[in-house]
C-alpha positions in Angstrom: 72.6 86.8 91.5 76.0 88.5 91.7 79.0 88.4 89.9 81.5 85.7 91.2 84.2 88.1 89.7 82.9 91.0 91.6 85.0 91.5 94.6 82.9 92.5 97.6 82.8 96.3 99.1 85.3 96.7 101.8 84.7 98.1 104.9 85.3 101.5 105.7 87.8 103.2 107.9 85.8 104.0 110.4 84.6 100.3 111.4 88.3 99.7 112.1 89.4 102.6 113.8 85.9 102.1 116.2 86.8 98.7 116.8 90.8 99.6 118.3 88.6 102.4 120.7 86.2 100.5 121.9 88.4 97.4 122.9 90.6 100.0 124.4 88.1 101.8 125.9 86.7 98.1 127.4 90.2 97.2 128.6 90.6 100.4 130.8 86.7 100.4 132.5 87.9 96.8 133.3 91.3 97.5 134.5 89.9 99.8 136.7 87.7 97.4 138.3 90.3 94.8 138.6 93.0 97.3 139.6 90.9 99.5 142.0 91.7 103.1 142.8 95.6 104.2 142.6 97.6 106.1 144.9 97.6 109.3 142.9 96.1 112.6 144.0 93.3 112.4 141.2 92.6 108.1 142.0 89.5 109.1 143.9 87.8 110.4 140.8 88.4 106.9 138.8 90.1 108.6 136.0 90.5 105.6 133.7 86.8 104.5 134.4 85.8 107.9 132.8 88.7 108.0 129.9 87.5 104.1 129.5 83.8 104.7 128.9 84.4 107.8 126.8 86.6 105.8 124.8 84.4 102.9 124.7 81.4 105.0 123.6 83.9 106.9 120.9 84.6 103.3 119.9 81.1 102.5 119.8 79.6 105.5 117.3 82.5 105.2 114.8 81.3 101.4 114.4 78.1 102.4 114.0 79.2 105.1 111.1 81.6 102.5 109.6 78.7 99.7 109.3 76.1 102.8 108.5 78.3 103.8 105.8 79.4 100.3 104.7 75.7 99.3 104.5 74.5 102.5 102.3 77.5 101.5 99.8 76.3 98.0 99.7 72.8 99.5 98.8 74.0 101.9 96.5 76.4 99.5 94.1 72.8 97.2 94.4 70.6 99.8 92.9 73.1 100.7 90.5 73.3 97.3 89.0 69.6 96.8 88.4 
């Protein structure tokens, strides 16, 4: 059983900062569905569709280091107490 005094590992950096780029990242592939293409000169090469999914999938590997990384802690501080 643990501890009820132990306070429980936190979660790294990385989860967070994945998080804030992969909402971002979601809100600009879907702004450029709702929105549609711009009258710039670049609009016909969907420019925030391709920043958005980059974004997204930035978003999407720093989650998966910050619950890698948050998970091998959680291991580690469990092997260390038994």
């Amino acid at each position: 059983m643990s501890d009820p005094s132990e306070s429980p590992e936190p979660l790294p950096i990385w989860f967070f900062v994945g998080v804030i780029l992969l909402v971002y990242g979601l809100l600009l592939v879907a702004s450029d569905f709702l929105y549609g293409v711009g009258s710039t000169v670049m609009a016909s090469s969907r420019p925030c569709l391709w920043w958005g999914g980059v974004t997204a999938l930035c978003g999407a590997v720093f989650l998966g280091i910050g619950l890698r990384t948050h998970a091998a802690d959680k291991l580690g501080r469990k092997e260390e107490q038994s």
